[in-house]
C-alpha positions as CSV (number, residue, x, y, z in Angstrom):
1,X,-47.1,-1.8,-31.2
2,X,-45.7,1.1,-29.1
3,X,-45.8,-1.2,-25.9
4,X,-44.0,-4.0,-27.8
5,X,-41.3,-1.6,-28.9
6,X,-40.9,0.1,-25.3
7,X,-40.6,-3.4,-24.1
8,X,-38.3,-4.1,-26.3
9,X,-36.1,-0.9,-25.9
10,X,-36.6,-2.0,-21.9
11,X,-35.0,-5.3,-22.9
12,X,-32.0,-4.2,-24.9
13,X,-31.3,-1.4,-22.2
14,X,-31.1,-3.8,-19.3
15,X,-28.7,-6.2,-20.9
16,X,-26.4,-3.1,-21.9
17,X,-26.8,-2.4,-18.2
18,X,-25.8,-6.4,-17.5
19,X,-23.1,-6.4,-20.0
20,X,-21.5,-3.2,-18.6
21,X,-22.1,-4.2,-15.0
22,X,-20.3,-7.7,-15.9
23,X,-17.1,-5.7,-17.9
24,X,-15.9,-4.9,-14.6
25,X,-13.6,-7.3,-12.3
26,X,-13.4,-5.9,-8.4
27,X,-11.1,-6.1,-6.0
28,X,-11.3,-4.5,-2.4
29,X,-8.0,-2.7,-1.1
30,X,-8.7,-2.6,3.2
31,X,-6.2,0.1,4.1
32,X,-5.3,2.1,6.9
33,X,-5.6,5.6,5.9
34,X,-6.3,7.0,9.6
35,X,-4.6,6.2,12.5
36,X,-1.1,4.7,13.6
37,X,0.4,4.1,9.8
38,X,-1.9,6.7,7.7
39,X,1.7,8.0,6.1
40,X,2.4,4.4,5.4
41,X,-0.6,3.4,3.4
42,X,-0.8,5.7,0.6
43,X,2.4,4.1,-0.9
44,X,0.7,0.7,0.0
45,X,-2.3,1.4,-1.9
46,X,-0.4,2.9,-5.2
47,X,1.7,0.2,-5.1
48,X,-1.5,-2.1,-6.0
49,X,-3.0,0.6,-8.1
50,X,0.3,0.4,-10.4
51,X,-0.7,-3.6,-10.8
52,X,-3.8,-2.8,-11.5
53,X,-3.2,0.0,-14.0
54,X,-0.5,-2.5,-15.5
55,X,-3.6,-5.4,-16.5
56,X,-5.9,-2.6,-18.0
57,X,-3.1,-1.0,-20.3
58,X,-2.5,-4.5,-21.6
59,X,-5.8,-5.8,-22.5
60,X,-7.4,-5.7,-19.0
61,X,-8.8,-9.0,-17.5
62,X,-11.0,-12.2,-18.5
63,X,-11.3,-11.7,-22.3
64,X,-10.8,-7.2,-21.6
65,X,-12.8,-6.7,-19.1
66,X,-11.7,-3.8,-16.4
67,X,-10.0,-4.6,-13.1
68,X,-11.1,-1.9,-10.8
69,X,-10.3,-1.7,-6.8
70,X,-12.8,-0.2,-4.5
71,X,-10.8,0.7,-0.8
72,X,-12.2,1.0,2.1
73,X,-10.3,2.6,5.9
74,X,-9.7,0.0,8.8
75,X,-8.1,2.3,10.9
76,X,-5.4,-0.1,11.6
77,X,-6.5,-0.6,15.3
78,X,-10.3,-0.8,15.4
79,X,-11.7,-4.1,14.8
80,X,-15.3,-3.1,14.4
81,X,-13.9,-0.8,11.4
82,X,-12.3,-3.5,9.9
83,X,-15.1,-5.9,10.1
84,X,-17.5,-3.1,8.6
85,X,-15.3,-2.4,6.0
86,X,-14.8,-6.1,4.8
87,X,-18.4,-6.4,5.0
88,X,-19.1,-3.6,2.6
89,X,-16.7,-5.0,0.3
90,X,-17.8,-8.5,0.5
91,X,-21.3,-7.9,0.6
92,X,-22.2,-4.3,-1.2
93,X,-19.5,-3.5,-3.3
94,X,-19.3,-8.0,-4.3
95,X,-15.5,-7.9,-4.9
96,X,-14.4,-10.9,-6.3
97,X,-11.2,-10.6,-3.6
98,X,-9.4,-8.4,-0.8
99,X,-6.3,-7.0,-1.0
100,X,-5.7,-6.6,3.0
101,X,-5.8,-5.8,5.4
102,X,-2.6,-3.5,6.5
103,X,-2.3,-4.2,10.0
104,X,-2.4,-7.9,11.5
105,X,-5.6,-7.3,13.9
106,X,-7.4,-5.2,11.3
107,X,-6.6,-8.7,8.9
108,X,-7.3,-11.4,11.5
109,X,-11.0,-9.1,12.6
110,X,-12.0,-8.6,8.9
111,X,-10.8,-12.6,7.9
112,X,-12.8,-14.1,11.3
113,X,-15.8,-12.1,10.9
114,X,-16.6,-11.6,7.1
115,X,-14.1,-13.1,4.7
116,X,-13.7,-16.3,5.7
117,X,-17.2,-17.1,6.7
118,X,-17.7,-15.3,3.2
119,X,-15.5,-17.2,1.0
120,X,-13.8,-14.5,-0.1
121,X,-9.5,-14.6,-0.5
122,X,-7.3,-12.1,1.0
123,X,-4.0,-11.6,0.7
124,X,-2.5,-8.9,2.9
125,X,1.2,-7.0,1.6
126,X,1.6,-5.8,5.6
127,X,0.4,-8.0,8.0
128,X,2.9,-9.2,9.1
129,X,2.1,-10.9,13.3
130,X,2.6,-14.7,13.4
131,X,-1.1,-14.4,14.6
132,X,-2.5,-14.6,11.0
133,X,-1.1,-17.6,10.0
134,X,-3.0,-19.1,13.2
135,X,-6.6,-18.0,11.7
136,X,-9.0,-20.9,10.7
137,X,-9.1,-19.6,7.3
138,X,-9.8,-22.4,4.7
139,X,-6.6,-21.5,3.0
140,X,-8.2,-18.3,2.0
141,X,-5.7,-15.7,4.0
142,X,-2.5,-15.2,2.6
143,X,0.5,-12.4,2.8
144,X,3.0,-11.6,0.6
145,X,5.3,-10.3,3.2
146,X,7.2,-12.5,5.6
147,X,6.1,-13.1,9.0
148,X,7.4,-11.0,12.3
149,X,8.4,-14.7,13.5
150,X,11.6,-14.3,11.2
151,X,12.0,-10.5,11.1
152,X,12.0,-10.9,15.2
153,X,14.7,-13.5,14.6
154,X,17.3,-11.5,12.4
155,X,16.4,-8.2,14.1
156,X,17.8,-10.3,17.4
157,X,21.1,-12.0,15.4
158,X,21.6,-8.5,13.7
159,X,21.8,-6.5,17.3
160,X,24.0,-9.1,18.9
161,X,26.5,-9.4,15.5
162,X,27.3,-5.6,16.4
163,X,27.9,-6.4,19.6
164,X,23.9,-4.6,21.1
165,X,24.0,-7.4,24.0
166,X,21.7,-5.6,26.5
167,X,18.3,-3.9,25.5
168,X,15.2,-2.9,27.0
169,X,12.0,-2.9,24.9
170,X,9.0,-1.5,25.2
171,X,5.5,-2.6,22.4
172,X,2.4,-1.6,20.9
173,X,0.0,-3.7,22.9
174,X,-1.8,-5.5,19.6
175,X,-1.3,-8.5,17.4
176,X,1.5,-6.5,15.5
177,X,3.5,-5.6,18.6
178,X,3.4,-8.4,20.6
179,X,4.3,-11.0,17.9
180,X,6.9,-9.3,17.0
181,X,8.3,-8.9,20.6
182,X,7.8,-12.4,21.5
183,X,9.3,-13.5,18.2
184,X,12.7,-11.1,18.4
185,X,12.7,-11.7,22.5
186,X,12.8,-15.8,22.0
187,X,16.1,-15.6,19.5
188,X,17.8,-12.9,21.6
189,X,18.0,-14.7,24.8
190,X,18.2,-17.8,23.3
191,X,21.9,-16.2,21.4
192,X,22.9,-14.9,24.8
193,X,21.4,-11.4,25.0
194,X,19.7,-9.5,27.8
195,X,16.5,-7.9,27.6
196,X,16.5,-5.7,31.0
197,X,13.1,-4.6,30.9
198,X,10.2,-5.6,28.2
199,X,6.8,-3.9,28.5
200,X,4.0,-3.5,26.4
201,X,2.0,0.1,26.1
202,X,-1.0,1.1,24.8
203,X,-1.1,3.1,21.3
204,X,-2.1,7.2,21.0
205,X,-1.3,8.4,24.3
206,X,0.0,11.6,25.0
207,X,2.7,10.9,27.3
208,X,4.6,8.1,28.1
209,X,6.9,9.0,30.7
210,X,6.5,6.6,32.9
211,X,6.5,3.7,31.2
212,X,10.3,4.8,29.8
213,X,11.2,5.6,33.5
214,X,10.2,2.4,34.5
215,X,12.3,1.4,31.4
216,X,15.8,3.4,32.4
217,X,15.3,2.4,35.7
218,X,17.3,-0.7,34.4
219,X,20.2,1.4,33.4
220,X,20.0,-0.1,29.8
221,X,20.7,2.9,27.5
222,X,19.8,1.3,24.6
223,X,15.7,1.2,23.4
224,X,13.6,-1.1,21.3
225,X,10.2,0.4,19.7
226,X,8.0,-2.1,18.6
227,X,5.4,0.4,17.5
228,X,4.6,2.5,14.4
229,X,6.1,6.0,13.1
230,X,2.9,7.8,13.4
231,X,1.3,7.6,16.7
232,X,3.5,5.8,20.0
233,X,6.7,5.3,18.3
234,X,6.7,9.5,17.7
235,X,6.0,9.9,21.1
236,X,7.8,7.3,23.2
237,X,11.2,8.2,20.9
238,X,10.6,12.1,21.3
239,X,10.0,11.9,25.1
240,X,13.0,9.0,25.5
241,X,15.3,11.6,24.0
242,X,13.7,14.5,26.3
243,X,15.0,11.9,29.1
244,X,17.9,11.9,28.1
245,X,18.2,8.1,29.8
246,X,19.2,6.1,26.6
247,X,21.6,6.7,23.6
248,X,20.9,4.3,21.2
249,X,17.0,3.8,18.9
250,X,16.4,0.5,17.4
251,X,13.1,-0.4,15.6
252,X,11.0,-2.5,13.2
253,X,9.0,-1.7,9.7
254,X,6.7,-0.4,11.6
255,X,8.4,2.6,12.4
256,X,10.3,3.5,9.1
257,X,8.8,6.3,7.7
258,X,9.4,10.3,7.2
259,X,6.9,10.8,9.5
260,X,9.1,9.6,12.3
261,X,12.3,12.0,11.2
262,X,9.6,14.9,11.5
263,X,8.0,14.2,14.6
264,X,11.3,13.3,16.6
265,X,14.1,15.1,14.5
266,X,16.6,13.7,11.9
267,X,19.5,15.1,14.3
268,X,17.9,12.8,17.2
269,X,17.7,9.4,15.4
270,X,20.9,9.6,13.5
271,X,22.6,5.9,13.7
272,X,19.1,4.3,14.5
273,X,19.3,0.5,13.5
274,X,15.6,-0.9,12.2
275,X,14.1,-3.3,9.9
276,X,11.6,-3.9,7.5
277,X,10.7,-6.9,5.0
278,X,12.4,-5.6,1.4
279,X,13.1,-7.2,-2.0
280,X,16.3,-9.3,-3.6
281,X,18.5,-8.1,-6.5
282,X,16.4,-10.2,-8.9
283,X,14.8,-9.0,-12.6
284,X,11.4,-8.9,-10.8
285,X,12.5,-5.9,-8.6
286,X,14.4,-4.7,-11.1
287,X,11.4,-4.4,-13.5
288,X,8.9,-3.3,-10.9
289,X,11.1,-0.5,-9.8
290,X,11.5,0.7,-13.4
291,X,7.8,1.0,-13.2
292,X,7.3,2.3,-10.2
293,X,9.7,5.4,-11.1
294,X,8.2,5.7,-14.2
295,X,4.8,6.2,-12.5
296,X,5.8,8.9,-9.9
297,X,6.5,6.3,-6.6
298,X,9.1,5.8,-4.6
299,X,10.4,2.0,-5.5
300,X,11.3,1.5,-1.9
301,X,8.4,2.8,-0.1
302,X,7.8,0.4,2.5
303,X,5.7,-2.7,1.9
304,X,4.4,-1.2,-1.6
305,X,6.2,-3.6,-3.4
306,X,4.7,-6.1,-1.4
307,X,1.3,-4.2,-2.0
308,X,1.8,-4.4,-6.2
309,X,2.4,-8.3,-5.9
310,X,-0.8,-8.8,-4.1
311,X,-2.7,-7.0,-6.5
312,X,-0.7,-8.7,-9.8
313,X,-1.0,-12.1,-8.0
314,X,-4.7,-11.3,-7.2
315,X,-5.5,-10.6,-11.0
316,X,-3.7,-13.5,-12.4
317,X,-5.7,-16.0,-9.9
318,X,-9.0,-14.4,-10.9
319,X,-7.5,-15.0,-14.6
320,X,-6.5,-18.6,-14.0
321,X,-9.9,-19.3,-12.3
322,X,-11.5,-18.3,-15.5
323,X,-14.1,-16.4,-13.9
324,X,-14.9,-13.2,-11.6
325,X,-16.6,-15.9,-9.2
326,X,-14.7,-16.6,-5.3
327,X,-14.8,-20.3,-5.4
328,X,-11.9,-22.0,-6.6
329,X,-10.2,-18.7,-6.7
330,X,-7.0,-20.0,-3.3
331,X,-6.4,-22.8,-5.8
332,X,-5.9,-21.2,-8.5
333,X,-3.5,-18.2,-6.4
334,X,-1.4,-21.1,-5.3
335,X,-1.0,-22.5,-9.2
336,X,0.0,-19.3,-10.5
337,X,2.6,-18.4,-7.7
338,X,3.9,-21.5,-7.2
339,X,6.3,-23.1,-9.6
340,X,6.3,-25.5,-12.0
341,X,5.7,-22.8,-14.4
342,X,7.0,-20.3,-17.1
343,X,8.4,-17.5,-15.2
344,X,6.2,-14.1,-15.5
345,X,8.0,-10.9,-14.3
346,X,6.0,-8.0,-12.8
347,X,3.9,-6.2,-15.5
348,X,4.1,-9.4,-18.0
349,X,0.5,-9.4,-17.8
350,X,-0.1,-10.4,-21.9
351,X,2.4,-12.6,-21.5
352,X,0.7,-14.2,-18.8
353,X,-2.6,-14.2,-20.2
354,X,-1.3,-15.8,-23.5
355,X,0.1,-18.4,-21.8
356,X,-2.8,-19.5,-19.5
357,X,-5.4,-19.3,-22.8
358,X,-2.8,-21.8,-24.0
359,X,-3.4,-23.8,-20.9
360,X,0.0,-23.4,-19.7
361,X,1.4,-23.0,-16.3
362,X,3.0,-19.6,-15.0
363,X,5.3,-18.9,-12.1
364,X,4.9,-15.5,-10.9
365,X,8.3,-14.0,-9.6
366,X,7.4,-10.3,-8.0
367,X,8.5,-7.3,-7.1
368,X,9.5,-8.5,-3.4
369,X,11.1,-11.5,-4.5
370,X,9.5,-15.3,-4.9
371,X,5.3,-15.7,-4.1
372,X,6.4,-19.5,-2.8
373,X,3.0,-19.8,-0.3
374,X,3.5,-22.2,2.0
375,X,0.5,-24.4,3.5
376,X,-0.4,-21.6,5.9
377,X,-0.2,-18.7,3.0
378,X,3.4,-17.4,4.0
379,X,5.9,-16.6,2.1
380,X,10.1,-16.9,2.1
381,X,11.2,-12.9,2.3
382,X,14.5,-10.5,2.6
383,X,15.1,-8.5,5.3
384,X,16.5,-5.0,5.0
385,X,18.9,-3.2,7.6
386,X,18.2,-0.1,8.0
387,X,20.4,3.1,9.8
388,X,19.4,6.4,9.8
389,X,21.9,8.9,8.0
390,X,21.9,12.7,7.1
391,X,18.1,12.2,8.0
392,X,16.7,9.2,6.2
393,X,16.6,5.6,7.0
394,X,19.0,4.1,4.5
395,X,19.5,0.1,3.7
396,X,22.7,-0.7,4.6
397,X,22.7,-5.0,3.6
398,X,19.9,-7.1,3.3
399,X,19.2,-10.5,4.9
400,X,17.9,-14.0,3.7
């Protein structure tokens, strides 16, 4: 009689264990908290944390269960780290999805290696190289940030509509860098600008003197950084200015960020042009920056916006599918982004839910503007203008 009851007890306790171990929905965040953008990711990652917060407040997910987010450190710029970290996701951890990675080669390693092989969606808020819509992926890579192939191309019209007609540029040698070079390089000359000089360089060195000597040599005084705020871009903008060979900074998303203004000096890079992807003037950024006040963040933190509709997008998909399972789950991320569709604003999450137990279709409008994935998982996007002033970058227009 005693071993029947301790069997018993033995029985009830292990499916209290399965029921607690199924209440629980994962995701995996892959960020870059070391390395070249470790001041940009924290933002990143609390803009998907807000999202996630958002679905437990209202009811959580898949009849109130939790939505949690394990996250794991690519490093940005080390492939082996990426692929480890996916792999502990995918494979320890069991998330149902990634949110990731950051950077494009961190993405493209951790896709290649684990995900895709795995089944498993991503959808990145940063990775932004025309590389990763080139990955054999089984439609199971996806951004919510626009590719460098169109930032390239308004970063070139925007220089040569203020009359910038000559530049020399110098790039991270990656995926990140040398998309974005080749993409902003192709419209500039093609519109009738001059690129003098246009070298890549390799990231976290100490010095780059020469490589901006061989740069000035042209006699171009203005200089294009295709790199990121913590590591090169720092160093090649703090030693240009040492030069004293060029007068005028440009740069990409990569390298807005206060970390930049307190390596190199808000005095230095006042009037410095750059851009980043951004949001519209529409109710869905309006509502998520409400939010993200409320909650402590800055609204217009780069790519965290970005970040939020990954995560909201990733939870309505799993929602949709009907299931924590991984199959079926790119199907289901395209039907609930995509229209036809009653419109659901960032943080509607009951009034998504109600509407897909009703077996009605949603059209998720987000916080950086429409989720339209195209066949290779990219999305339409604004572009920001950006000048530095009294020591910020500031948004001066925004571009479609």
């Amino acid at each position: 009689m005693i071993k029947k009851t301790l069997l018993c007890s033995a029985i009830v306790a292990a499916t209290a264990m399965a029921s607690i171990a199924q209440a629980e929905v994962k995701l995996g965040f892959l960020g870059g908290f070391t390395g070249p953008i470790e001041s940009l990711a924290p933002p990143i990652y609390q803009g998907a944390q807000l999202a996630v917060s958002q679905v437990n407040a209202q009811g959580g997910i898949l009849g109130g269960q939790t939505l949690s987010m394990s996250s794991a450190d690519t490093t940005c710029t080390d492939a082996s780290a990426a692929i480890n970290a996916a792999d502990r996701m995918i494979n320890t951890e069991k998330v149902t999805a990634i949110l990731g990675a950051l950077c494009s080669g961190a993405t493209i390693a951790a896709a290649n290696n684990v995900a895709v092989p795995a089944g498993v969606l991503m959808v990145s808020p940063a990775s932004t190289s025309p590389a990763v819509a080139e990955i054999d992926d089984k439609d199971l890579v996806f951004r919510t940030t626009p590719s460098d192939a169109y930032q390239g191309e308004v970063l070139a019209k925007l220089l040569l509509s203020k009359g910038i007609n000559e530049v020399v540029v110098t790039y991270v040698n990656n995926d990140y860098g040398q998309g974005l070079s080749n993409a902003f390089s192709a419209t500039y000359e093609a519109e009738g600008g001059v690129i003098a000089a246009n070298a890549a360089h390799e990231d976290g060195k100490a010095d780059y003197r020469s490589e901006l000597g061989s740069l000035a040599s042209s006699g171009v005084d203005t200089l294009l950084v295709f790199a990121y705020a913590d590591t090169s871009g720092q160093t090649i903008l703090r030693q240009a200015y040492e030069s004293g060979n060029f007068m005028q900074y440009i740069g990409a998303d990569g390298m807005v960020g206060e970390a930049l203004m307190d390596a190199v000096g808000a005095d230095v890079l006042e009037g410095m042009i750059a851009t980043r992807p951004g949001k519209p003037d529409i109710p869905g950024t309006e509502r998520y920056s409400e939010a993200a006040l409320a909650d402590g963040m800055d609204p217009n933190a780069v790519f965290a916006s970005q970040s939020y509709d990954a995560a909201f997008l990733l939870a309505l998909a799993i929602e949709k599918n009907g299931s924590a399972e991984r199959a079926g789950l790119s199907e289901a991320l395209r039907a609930v982004a995509l229209p036809p569709g009653e419109v659901i604003l960032p943080g509607e999450w009951e009034k998504a839910v109600a509407l897909l137990a009703e077996g009605k279709e949603i059209n998720y409008e987000g916080a950086a503007g429409t989720q339209d994935f195209d066949e290779r998982g990219n999305v339409p996007g604004v572009i920001e203008e950006m000048v530095v002033r009294d020591g910020d970058f500031r948004t001066v227009g925004l571009i479609q």
